[in-house]
C-alpha positions as CSV (number, residue, x, y, z in Angstrom):
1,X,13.4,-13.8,6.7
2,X,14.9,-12.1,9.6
3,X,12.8,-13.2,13.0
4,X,11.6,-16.7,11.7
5,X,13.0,-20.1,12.5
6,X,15.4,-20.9,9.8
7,X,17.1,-24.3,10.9
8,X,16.7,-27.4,13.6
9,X,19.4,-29.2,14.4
10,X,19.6,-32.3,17.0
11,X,22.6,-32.9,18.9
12,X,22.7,-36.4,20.4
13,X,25.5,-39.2,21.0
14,X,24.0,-41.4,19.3
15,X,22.6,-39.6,15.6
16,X,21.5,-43.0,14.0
17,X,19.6,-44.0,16.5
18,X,17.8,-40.9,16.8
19,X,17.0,-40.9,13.1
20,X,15.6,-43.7,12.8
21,X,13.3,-42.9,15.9
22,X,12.3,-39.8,14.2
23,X,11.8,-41.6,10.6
24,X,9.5,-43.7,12.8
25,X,7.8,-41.2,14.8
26,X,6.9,-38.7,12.0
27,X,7.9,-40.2,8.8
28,X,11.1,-38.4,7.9
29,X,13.4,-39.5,5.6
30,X,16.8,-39.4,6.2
31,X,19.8,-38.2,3.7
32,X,23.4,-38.7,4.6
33,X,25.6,-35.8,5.2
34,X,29.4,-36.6,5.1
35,X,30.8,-35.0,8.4
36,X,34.9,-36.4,7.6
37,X,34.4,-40.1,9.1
38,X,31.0,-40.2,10.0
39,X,27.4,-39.3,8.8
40,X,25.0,-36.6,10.2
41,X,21.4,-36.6,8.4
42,X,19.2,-33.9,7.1
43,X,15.3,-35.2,7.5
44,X,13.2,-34.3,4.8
45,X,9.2,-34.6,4.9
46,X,7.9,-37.8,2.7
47,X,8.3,-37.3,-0.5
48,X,9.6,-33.4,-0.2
49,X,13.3,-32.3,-1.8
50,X,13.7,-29.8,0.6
51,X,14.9,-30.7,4.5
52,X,13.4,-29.7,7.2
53,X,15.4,-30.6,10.1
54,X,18.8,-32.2,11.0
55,X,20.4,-34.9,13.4
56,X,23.6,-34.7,14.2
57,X,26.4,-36.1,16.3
58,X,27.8,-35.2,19.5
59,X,31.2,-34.4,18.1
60,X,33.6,-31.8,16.9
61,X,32.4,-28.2,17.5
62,X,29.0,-29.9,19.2
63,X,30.6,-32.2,21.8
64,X,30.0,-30.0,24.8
65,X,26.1,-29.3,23.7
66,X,23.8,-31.2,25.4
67,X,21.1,-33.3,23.5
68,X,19.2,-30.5,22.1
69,X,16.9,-28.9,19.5
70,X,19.5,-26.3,18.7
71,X,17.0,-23.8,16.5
72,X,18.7,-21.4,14.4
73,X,17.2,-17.7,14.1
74,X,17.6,-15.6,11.2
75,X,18.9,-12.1,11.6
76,X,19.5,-9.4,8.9
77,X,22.4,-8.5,9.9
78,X,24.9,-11.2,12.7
79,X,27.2,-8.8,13.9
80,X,24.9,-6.0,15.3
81,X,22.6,-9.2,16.7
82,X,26.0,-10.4,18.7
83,X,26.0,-6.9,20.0
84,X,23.2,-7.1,21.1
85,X,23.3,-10.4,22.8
86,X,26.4,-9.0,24.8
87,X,25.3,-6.1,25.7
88,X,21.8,-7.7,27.1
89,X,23.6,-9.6,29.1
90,X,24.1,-12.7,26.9
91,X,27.2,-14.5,25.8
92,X,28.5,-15.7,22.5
93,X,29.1,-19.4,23.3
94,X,30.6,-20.2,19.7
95,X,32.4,-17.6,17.4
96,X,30.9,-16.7,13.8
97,X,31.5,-19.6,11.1
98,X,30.9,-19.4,7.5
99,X,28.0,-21.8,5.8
100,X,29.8,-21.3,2.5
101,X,27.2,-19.5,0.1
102,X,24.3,-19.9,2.5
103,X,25.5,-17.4,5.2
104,X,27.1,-17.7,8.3
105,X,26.2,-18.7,12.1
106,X,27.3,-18.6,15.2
107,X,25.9,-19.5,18.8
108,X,24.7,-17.9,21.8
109,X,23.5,-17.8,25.2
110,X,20.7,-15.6,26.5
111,X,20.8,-14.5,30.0
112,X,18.7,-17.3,31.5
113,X,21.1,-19.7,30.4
114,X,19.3,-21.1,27.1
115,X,20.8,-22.0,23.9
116,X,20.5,-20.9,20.3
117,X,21.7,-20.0,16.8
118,X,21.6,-17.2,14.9
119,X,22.1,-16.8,11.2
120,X,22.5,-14.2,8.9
121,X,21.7,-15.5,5.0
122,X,24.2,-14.8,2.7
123,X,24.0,-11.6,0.7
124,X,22.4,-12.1,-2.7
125,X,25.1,-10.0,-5.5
């Protein structure tokens, strides 16, 4: 639903350690998620099926983000939002990707320096 928090993702160096201090904390439970050589985790509430939250590693596309609740906003439509952002004075701070047949993201920066995600579901045919 366009406006609402859709997604949280933590970006740290160290993503097991992390997990663990979250499974801990709040009683999260952790599922692998094969990144290509190493494991970020989706956290999912005791007992639920459905994640609420990820922790991820400090690499590829996320090694310059500092460690960081990156939230992810939904938006009905990306392209107009990026507009937006740009012509508010915002930047884009990494281009549109593709979530396969859950949408697509990208992320920004608003003019005070802070920074987010936003994603556009995909269509439904």
């Amino acid at each position: 639903m366009p406006g609402h928090i859709g997604w949280i993702d933590l970006t740290v160096a160290d993503a097991p350690s992390l997990r663990d201090f979250y499974q801990s904390v709040t009683g999260w439970e952790p599922a692998p998620v094969e990144m290509g050589g190493y494991q970020d985790f989706c956290m999912h509430p005791p007992g639920e099926p459905q994640p609420v939250a990820g922790i991820c590693h400090a690499r590829g596309q996320n090694a310059d983000l500092p460690p960081v609740w990156m939230v992810y906003i939904t938006v009905a439509d990306l392209d107009q939002s990026i507009s937006r952002v740009q012509e508010l004075g915002g930047e884009l701070r990494r281009p549109v990707e593709s979530m396969g047949n859950m949408g697509r993201f990208c992320v920004i920066e608003d003019p005070s320096g802070a920074v987010c995600a936003l994603f556009e579901p995909a269509k439904n045919p």
